[in-house]
MMTF fields as JSON, N, C-alpha, C and O atoms, coordinates in Angstrom:
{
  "mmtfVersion": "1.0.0",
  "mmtfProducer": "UNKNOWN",
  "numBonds": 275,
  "numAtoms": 276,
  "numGroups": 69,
  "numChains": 1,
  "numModels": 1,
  "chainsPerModel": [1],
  "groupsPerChain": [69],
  "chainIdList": ["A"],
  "bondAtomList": [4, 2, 8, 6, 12, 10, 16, 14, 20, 18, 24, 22, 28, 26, 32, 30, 36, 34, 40, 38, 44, 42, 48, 46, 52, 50, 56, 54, 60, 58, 64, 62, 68, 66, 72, 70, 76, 74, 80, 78, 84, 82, 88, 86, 92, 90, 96, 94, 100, 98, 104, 102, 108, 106, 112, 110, 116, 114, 120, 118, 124, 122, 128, 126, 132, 130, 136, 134, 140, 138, 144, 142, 148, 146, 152, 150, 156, 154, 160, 158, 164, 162, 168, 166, 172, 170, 176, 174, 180, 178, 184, 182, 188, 186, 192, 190, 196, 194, 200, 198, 204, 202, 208, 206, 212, 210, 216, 214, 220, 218, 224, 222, 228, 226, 232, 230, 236, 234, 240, 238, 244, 242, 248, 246, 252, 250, 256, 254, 260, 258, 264, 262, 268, 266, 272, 270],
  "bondOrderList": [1, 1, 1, 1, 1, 1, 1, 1, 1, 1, 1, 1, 1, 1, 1, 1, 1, 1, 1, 1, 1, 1, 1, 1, 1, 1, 1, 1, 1, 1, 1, 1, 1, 1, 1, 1, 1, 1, 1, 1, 1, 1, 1, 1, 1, 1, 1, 1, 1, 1, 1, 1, 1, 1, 1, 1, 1, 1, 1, 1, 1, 1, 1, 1, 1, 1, 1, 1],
  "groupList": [{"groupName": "UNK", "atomNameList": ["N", "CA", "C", "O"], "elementList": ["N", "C", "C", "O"], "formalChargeList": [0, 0, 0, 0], "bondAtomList": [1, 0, 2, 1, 3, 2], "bondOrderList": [1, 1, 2], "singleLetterCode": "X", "chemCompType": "L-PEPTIDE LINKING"}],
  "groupTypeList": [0, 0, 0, 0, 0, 0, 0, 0, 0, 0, 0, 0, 0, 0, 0, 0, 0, 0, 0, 0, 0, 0, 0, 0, 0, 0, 0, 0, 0, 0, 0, 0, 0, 0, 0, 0, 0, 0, 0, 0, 0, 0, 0, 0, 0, 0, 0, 0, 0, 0, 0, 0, 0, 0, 0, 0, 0, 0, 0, 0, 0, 0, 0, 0, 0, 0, 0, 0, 0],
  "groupIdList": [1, 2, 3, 4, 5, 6, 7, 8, 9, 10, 11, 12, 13, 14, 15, 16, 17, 18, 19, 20, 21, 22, 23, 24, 25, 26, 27, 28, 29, 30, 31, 32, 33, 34, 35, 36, 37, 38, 39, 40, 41, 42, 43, 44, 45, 46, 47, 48, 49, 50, 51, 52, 53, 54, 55, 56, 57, 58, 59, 60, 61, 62, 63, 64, 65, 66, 67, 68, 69],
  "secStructList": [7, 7, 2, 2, 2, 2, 2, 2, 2, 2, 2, 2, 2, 2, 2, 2, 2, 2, 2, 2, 2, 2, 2, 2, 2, 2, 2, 6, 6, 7, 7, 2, 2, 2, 2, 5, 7, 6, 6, 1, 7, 5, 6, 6, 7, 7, 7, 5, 7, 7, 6, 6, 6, 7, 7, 7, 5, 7, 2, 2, 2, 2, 2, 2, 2, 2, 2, 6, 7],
  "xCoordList": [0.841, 0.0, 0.878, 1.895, 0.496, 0.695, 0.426, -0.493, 1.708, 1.308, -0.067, -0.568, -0.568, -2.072, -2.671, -3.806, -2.783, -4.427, -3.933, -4.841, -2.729, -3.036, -3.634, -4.375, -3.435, -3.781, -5.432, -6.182, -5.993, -7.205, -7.846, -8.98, -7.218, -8.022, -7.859, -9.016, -7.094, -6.74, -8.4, -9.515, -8.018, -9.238, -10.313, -10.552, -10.615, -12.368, -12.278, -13.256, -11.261, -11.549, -11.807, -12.74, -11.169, -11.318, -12.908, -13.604, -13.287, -14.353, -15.643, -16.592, -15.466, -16.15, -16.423, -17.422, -15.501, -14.957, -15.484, -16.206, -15.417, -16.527, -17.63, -18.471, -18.09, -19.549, -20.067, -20.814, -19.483, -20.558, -20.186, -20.934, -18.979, -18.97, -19.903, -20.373, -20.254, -21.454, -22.773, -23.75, -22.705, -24.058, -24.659, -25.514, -23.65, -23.539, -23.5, -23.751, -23.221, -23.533, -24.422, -24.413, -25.168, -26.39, -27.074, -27.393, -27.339, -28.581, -28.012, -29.015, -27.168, -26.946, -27.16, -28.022, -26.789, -27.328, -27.817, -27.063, -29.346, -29.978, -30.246, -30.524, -30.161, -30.837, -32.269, -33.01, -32.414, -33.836, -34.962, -36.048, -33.941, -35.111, -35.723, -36.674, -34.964, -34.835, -36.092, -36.834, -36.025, -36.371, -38.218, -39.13, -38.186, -39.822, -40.263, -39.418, -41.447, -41.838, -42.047, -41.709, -42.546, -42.705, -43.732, -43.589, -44.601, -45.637, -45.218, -45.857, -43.951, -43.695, -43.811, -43.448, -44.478, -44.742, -43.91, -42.873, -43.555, -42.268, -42.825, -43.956, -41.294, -41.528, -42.382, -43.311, -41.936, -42.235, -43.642, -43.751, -44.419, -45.06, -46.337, -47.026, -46.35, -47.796, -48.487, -48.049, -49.577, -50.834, -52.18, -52.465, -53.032, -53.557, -54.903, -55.057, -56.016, -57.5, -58.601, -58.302, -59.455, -60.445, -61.68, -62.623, -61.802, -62.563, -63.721, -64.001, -64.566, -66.08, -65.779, -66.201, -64.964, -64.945, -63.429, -63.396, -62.706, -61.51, -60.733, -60.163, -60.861, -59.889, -58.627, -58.506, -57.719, -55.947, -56.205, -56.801, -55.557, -55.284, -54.112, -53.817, -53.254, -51.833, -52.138, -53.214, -50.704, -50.903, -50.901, -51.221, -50.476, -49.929, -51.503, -51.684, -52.404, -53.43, -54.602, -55.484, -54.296, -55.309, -54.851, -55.671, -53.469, -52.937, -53.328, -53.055, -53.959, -53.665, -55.462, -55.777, -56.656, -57.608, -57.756, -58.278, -57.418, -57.555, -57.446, -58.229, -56.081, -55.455, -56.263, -56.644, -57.082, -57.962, -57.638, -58.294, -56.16, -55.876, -56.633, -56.327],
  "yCoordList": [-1.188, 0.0, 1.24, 1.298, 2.175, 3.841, 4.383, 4.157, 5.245, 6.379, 7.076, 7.446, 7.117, 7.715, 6.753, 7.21, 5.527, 4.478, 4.596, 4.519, 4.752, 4.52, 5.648, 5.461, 7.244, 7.93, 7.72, 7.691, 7.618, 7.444, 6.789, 7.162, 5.491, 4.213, 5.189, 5.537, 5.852, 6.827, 7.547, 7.203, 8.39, 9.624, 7.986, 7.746, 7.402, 6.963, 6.363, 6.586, 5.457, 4.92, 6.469, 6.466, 7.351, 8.595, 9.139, 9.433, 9.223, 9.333, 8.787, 9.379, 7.251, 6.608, 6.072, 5.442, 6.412, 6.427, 7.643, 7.489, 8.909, 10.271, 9.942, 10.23, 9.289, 9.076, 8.395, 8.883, 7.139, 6.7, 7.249, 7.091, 7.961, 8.499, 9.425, 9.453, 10.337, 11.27, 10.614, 11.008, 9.374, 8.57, 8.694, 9.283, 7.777, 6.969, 7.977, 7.552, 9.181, 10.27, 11.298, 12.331, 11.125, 12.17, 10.622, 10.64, 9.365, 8.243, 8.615, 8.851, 8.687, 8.747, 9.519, 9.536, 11.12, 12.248, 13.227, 14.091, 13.111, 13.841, 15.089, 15.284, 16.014, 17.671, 17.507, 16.525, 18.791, 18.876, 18.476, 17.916, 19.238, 19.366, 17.894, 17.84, 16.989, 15.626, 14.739, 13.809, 15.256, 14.723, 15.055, 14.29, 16.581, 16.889, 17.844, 18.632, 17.922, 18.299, 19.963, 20.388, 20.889, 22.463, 22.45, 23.249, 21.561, 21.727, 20.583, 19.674, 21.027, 19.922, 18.443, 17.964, 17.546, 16.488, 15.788, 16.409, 14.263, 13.772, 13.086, 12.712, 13.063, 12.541, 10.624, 10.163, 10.16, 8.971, 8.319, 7.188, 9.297, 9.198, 7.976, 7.929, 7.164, 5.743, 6.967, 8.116, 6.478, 6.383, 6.804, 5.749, 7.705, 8.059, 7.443, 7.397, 6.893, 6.415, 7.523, 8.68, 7.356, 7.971, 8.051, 7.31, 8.641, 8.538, 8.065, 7.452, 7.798, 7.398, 5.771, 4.686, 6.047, 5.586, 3.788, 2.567, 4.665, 3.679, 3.11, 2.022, 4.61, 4.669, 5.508, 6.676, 4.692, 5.322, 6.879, 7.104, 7.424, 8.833, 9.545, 9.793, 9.953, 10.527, 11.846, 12.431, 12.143, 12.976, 14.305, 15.238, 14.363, 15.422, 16.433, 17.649, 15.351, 15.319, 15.933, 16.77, 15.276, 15.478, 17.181, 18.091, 17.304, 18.492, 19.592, 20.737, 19.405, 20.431, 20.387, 21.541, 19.633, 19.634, 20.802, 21.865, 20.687, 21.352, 22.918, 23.799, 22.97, 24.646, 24.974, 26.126, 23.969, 25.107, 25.014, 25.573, 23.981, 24.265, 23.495, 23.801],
  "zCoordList": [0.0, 0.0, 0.0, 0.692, -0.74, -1.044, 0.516, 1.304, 0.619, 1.667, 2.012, 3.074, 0.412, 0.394, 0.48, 0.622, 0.505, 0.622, 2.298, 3.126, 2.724, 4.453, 4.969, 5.934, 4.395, 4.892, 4.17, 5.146, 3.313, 3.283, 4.089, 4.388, 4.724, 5.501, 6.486, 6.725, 7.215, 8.445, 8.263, 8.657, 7.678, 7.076, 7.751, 8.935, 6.908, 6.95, 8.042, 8.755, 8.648, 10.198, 11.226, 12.029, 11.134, 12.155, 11.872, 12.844, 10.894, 10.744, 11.186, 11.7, 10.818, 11.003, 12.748, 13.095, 13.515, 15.041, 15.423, 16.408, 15.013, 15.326, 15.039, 15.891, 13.894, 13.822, 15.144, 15.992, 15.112, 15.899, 17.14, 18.105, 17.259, 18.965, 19.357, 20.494, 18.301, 18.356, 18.367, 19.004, 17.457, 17.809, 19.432, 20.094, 19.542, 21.074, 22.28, 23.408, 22.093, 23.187, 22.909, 23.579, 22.01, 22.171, 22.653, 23.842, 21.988, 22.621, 24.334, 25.008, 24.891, 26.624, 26.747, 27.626, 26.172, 26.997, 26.028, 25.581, 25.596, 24.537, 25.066, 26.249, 24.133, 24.15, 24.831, 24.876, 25.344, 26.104, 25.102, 25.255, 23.434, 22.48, 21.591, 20.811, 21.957, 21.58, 22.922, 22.606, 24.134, 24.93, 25.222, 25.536, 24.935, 24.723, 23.77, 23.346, 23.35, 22.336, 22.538, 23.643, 21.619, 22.176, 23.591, 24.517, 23.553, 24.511, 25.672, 26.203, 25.796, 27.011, 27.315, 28.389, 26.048, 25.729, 25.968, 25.734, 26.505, 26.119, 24.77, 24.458, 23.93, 22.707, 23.08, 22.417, 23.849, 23.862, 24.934, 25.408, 25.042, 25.773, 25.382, 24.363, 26.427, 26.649, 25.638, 25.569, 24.934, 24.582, 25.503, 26.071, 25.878, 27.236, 26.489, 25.268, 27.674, 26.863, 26.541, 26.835, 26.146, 25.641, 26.864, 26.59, 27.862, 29.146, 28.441, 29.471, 27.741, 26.896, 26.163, 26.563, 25.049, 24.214, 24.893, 24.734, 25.47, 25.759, 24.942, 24.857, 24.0, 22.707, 22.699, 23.066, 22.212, 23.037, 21.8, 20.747, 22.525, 22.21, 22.656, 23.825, 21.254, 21.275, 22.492, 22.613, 23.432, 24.366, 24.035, 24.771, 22.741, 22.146, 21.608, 21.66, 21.129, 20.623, 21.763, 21.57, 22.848, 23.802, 24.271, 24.387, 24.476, 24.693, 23.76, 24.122, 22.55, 21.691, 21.725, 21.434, 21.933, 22.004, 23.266, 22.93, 24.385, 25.527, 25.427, 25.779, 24.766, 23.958, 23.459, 23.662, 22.363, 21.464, 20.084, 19.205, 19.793, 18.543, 17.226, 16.073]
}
């Protein structure tokens, strides 16, 4: 191998070693903005029921019924 295919394999392993290091530390310690939605929602929130019906309903949904929107 050429001076340059090592420094290329260099280049894409360093790269590829930042990628996933950036992966792997926002999944452990995500932004607030990753964690809830504008209305305080968490992104991952259960499914809440339908007090009548006992039909699941997004929280986000029920939240934005209440507002008015």
């Amino acid at each position: 191998m050429t001076a340059g295919q090592h420094g290329i394999r260099l280049f894409s392993l360093a790269v590829a070693a930042l990628s996933g290091a950036a992966l792997i530390y926002v999944y452990l310690y995500p932004p607030v903005s990753m964690r809830l939605s504008r209305d305080g929602v968490p992104h991952y929130a259960p499914p809440v029921l339908h007090p009548e019906t006992g039909e699941p309903l997004d929280l986000g949904l029920l939240i934005r019924h209440y507002r008015g929107d």
